[in-house]
C-alpha positions as CSV (number, residue, x, y, z in Angstrom):
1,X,49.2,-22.1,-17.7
2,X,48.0,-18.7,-19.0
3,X,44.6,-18.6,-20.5
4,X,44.4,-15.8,-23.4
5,X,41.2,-14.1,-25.0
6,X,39.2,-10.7,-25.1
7,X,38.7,-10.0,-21.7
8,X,35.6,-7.3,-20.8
9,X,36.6,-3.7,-20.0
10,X,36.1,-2.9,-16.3
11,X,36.0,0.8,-15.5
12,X,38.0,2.0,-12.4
13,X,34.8,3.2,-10.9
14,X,33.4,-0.6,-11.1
15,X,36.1,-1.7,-10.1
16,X,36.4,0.4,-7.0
17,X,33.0,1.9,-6.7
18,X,31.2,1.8,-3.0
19,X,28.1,-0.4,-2.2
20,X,26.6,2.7,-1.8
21,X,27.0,3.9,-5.7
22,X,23.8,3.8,-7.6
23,X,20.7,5.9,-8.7
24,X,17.0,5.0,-8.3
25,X,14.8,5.8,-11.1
26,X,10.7,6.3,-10.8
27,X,7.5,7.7,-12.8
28,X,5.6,10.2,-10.9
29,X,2.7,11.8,-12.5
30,X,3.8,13.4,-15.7
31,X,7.6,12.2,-15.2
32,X,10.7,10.6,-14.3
33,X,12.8,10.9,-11.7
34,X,16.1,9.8,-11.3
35,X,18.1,10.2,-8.6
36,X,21.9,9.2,-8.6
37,X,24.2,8.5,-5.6
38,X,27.7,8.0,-6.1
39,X,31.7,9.5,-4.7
40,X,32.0,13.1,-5.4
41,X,34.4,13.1,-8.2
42,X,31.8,10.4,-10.0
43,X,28.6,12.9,-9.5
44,X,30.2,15.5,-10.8
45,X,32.0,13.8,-13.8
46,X,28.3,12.3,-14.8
47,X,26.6,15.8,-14.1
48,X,29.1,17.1,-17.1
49,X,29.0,14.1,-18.9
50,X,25.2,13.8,-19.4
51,X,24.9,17.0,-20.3
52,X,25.8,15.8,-23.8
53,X,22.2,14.6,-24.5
54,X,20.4,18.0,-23.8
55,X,19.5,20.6,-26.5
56,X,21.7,22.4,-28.2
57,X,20.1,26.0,-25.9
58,X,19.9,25.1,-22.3
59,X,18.8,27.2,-18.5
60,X,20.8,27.4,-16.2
61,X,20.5,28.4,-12.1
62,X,23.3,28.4,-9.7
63,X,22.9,28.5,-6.1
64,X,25.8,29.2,-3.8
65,X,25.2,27.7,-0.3
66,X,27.8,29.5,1.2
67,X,27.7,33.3,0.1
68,X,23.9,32.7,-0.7
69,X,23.8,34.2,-3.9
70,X,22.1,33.3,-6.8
71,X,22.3,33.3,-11.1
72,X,20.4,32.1,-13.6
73,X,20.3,32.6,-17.1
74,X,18.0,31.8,-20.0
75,X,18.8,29.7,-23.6
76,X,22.9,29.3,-23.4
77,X,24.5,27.8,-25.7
78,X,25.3,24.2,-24.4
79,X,28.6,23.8,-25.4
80,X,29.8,27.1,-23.4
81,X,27.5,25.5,-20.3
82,X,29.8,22.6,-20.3
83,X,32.7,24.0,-20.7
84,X,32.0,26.3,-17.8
85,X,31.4,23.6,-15.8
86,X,34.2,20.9,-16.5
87,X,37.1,24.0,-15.7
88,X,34.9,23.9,-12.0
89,X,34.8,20.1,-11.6
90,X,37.9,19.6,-9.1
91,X,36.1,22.2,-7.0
92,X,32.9,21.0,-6.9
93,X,33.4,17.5,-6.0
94,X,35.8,18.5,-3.5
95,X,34.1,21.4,-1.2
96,X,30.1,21.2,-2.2
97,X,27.9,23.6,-1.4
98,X,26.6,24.4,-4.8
99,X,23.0,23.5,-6.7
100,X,23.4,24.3,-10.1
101,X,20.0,23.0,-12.4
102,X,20.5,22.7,-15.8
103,X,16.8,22.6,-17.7
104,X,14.5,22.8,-20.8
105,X,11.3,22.5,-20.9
106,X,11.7,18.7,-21.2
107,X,14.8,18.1,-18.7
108,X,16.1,19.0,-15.7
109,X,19.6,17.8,-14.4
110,X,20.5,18.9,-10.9
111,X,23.8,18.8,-8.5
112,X,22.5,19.7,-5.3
113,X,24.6,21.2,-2.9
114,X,25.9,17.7,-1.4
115,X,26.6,16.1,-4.9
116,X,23.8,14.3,-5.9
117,X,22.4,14.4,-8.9
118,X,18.9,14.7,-9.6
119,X,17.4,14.3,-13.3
120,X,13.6,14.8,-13.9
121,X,12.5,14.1,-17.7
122,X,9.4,13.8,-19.3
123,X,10.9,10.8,-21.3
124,X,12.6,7.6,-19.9
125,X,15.5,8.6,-21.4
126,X,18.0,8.9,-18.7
127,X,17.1,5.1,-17.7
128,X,18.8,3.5,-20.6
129,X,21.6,6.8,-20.5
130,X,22.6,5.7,-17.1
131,X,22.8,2.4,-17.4
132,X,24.9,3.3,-20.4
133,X,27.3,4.9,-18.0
134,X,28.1,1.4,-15.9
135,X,25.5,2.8,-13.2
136,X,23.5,0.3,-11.4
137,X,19.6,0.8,-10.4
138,X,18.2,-0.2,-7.6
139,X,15.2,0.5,-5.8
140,X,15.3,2.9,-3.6
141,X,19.2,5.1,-3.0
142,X,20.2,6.7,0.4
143,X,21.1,10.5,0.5
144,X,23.6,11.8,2.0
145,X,23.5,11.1,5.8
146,X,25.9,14.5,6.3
147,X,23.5,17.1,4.8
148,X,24.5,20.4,6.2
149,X,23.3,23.3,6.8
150,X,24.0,26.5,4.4
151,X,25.8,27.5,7.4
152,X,27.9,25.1,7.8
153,X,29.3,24.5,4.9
154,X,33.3,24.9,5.7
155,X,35.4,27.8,3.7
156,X,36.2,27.4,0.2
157,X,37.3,30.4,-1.5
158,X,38.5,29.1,-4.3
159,X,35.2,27.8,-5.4
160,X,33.1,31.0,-4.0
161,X,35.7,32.5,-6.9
162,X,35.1,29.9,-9.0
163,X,31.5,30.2,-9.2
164,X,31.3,34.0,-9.5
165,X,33.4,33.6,-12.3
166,X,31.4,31.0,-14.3
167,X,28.6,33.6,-13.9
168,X,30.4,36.3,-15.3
169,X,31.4,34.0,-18.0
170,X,28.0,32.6,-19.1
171,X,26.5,36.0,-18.6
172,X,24.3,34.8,-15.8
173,X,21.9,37.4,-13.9
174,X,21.1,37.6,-10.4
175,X,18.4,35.3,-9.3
């Protein structure tokens, strides 16, 4: 006997997510803090993907780990921000080593070097956003147990490239 009826959508990353995947969220003085904990590929599709909600003018910094140098550049357009970033995703999630902070005055969304993803906000925002995005809170998220040293970040060429290139292309000045 087959039952039939509207089933609920489950996402792949529900479906096959690690116990590990989450984001803790928490007031500090004058604002929130979230911090999000998830695969590679997952941090860095939600990095893009909450971009969305900034401002239409955005700041950006990039830090390369491995090559130790540095960009930033002041009221880009978002759309050109994003795009920059999504041709870099495959790269990102799959060699690290690169903090790039994307701010306003009110928001700050950051991919540290080993893929997590920070957001601080003056709003609560970003809750209800990532619980929007299938994401489950819970009290308190554990970092990456591999941290690394700038150092020892292994080789990736293509992404030292890659990075150099998205500075060039958003017209980003040395830091």
């Amino acid at each position: 006997m087959f039952f039939r009826g509207r089933q609920p959508e489950t996402s792949i990353w529900k479906r096959f997510r690690s116990a590990a995947d989450g984001f803790s969220f928490a007031k500090e003085a004058d604002y929130y803090v979230a911090h999000l904990v998830a695969n590679a590929e997952r941090v860095v599709d939600l990095f893009v993907a909450l971009l969305e909600h900034m401002p239409p003018a955005v700041d950006v910094a990039v830090t390369d780990a491995r090559t130790h140098r540095a960009w930033k550049g002041e009221r880009l357009a978002l759309p050109d921000v994003r795009d920059a970033l999504a041709r870099i995703k495959p790269l990102l999630a799959a060699h690290g080593g690169v903090e790039i902070a994307v701010y306003t005055s009110e928001d700050q969304l950051t991919l540290n070097s080993v893929l997590e993803l920070f957001i601080y906000a003056r709003t609560d925002q970003w809750l209800y956003l990532l619980k929007g995005k299938g994401l489950e809170e819970r009290r308190l998220v554990h970092s990456k147990s591999w941290r690394l040293a700038q150092r020892e970040f292994p080789d990736a060429p293509e992404l030292v490239q890659a990075i150099a290139a998205l500075a060039v292309s958003l017209q980003l000045s040395p830091a």
